[in-house]
C-alpha positions as CSV (number, residue, x, y, z in Angstrom):
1,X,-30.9,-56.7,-12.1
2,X,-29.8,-59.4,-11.1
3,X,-26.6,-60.1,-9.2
4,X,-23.9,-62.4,-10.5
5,X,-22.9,-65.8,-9.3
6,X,-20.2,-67.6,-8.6
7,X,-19.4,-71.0,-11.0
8,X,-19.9,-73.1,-7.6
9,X,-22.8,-71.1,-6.3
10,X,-25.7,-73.0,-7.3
11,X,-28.0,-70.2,-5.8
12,X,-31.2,-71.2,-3.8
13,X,-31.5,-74.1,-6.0
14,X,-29.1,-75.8,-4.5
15,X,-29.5,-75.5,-1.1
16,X,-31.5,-78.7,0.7
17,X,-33.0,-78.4,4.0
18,X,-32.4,-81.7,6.5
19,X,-35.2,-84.1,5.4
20,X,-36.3,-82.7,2.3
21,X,-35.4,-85.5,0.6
22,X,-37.9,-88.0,2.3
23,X,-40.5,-88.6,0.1
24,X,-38.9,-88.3,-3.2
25,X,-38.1,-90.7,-5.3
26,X,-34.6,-91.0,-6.9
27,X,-33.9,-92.1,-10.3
28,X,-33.4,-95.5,-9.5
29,X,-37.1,-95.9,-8.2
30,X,-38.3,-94.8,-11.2
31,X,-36.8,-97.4,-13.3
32,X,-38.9,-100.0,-10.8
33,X,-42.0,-98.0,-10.9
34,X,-42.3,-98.4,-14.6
35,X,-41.3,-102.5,-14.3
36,X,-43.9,-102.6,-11.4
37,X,-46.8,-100.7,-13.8
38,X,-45.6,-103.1,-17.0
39,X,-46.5,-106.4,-14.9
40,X,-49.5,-104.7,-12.9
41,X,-51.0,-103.9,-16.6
42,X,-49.6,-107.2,-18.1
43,X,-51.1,-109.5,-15.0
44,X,-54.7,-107.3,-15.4
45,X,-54.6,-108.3,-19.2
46,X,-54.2,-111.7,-18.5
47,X,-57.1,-112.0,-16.0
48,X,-59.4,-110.3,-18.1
49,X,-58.8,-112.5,-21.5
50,X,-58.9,-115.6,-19.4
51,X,-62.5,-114.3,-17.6
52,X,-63.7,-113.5,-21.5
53,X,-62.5,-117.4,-22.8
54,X,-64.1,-118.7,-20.0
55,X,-67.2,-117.1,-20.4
56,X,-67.0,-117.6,-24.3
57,X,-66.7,-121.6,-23.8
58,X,-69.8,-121.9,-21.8
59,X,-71.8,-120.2,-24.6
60,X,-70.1,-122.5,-27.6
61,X,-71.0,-125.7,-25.1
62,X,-74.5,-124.0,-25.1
63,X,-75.1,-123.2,-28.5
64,X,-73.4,-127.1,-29.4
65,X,-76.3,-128.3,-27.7
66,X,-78.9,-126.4,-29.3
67,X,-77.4,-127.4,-32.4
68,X,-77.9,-130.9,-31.9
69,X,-80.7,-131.4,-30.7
70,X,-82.0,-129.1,-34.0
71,X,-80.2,-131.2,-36.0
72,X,-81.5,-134.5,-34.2
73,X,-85.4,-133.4,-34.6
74,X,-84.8,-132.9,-37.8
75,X,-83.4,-136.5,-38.1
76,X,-85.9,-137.7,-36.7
77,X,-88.6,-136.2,-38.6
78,X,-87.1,-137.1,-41.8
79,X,-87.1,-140.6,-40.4
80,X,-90.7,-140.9,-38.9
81,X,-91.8,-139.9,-42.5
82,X,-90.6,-142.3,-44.2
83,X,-91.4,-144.7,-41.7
84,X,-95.2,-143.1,-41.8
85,X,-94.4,-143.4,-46.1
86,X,-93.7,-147.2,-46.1
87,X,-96.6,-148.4,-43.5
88,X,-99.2,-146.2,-45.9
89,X,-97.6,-148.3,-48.9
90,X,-97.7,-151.6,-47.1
91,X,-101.1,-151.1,-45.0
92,X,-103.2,-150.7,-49.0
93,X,-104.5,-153.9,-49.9
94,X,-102.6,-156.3,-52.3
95,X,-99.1,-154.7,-50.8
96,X,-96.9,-158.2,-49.9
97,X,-93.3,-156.7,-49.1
98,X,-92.2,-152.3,-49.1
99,X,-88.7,-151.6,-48.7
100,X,-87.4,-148.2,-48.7
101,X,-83.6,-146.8,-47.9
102,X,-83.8,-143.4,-45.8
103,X,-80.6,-141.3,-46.1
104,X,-79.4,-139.8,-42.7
105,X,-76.3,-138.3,-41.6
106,X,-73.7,-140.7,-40.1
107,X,-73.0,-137.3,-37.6
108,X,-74.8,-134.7,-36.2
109,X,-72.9,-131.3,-35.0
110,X,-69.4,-133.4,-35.5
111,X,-71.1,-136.4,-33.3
112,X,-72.3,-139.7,-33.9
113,X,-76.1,-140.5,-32.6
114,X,-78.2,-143.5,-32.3
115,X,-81.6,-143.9,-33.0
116,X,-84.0,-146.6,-30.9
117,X,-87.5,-147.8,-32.1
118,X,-89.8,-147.8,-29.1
119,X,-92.9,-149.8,-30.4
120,X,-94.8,-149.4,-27.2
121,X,-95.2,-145.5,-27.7
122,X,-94.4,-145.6,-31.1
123,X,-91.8,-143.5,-30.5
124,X,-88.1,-142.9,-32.3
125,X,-85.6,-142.1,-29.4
126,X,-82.3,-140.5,-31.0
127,X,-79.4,-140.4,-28.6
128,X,-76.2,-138.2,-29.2
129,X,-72.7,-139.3,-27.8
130,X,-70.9,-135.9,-27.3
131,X,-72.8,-133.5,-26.0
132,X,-75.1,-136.0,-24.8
133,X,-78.4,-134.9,-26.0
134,X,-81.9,-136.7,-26.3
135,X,-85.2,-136.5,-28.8
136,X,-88.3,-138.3,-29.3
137,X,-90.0,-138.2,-32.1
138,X,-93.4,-139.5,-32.6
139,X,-94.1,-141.9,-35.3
140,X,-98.2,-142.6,-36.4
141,X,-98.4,-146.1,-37.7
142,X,-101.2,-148.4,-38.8
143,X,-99.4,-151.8,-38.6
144,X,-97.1,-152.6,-36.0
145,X,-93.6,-151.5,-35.2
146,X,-90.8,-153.4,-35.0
147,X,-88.3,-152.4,-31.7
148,X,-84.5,-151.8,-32.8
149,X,-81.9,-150.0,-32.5
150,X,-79.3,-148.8,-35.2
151,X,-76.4,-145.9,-35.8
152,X,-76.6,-142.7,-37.5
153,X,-76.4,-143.2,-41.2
154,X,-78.3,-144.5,-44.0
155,X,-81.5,-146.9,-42.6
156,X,-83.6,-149.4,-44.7
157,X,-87.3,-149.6,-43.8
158,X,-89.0,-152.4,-44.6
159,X,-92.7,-153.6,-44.1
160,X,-93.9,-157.0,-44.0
161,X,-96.5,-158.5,-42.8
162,X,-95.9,-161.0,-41.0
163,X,-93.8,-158.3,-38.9
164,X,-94.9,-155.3,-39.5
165,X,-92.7,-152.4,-39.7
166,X,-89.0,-152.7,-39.1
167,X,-86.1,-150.2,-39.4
168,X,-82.5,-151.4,-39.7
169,X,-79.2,-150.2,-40.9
């Protein structure tokens, strides 16, 4: 049995040895320790969403570029055969003057491009502005080519021949 207490007799519970209360935190520290663990996990959040949008824009600039210069060799193709289209026309005998209109895109991946006849290699150079991103396209011709330079967009080709193949905008 156990033996009855008085109402200010705390028992052994209340009895504190001299330094037992080092090392032990009082409610007030609490309160801290859970603001302390809200900005610890709060600042670690942060750090790790701005390490994953870093790492996230380097792959979108990555892919951007692979996207136009897909969408630039396609271009280009689409251009070198009807460049390759009008010189068969105007190379068969009895052919005076070939005109033909190419439709291209005035953009390419949300960009604007240029494209550059290099007669010499009878190559078609196409230049994007933003990312800055190059193709050459080859072009087989029986006449001559004409050098220029135009925009993106719809492009005339025209044979004549006095001047041979010429592309212009």
């Amino acid at each position: 049995m156990t033996p009855p207490t008085l109402p200010d007799d705390r028992g052994d519970r209340g009895r504190r040895e001299v330094g037992a209360h080092v090392g032990r935190s009082t409610g007030a520290d609490r309160g801290v320790s859970t603001a302390l663990g809200y900005v610890l996990t709060l600042s670690i959040t942060v750090v790790l969403i701005s390490g994953l949008l870093v790492a996230a824009s380097g792959f979108v600039s990555d892919e951007r570029e692979r996207v136009t210069e897909t969408e630039l060799d396609v271009v280009g193709n689409r251009l070198a055969a009807g460049i390759e289209s009008v010189d068969r026309i105007g190379a068969a005998p009895g052919e005076s003057r070939v005109e033909a209109t190419v439709r291209l895109p005035p953009r390419v991946a949300g960009t604007t491009y240029t494209i550059e006849v290099l007669p010499a290699s009878n190559e078609l150079v196409l230049t994007s502005t933003d990312p800055e991103v190059t193709v050459r396209v080859s072009v087989e011709t029986e006449t001559s080519l004409a050098a220029s330079r135009v925009d993106g967009g719809d492009v005339t080709i025209t044979y004549d021949p006095a001047s041979g193949v010429e592309v212009a905008s």
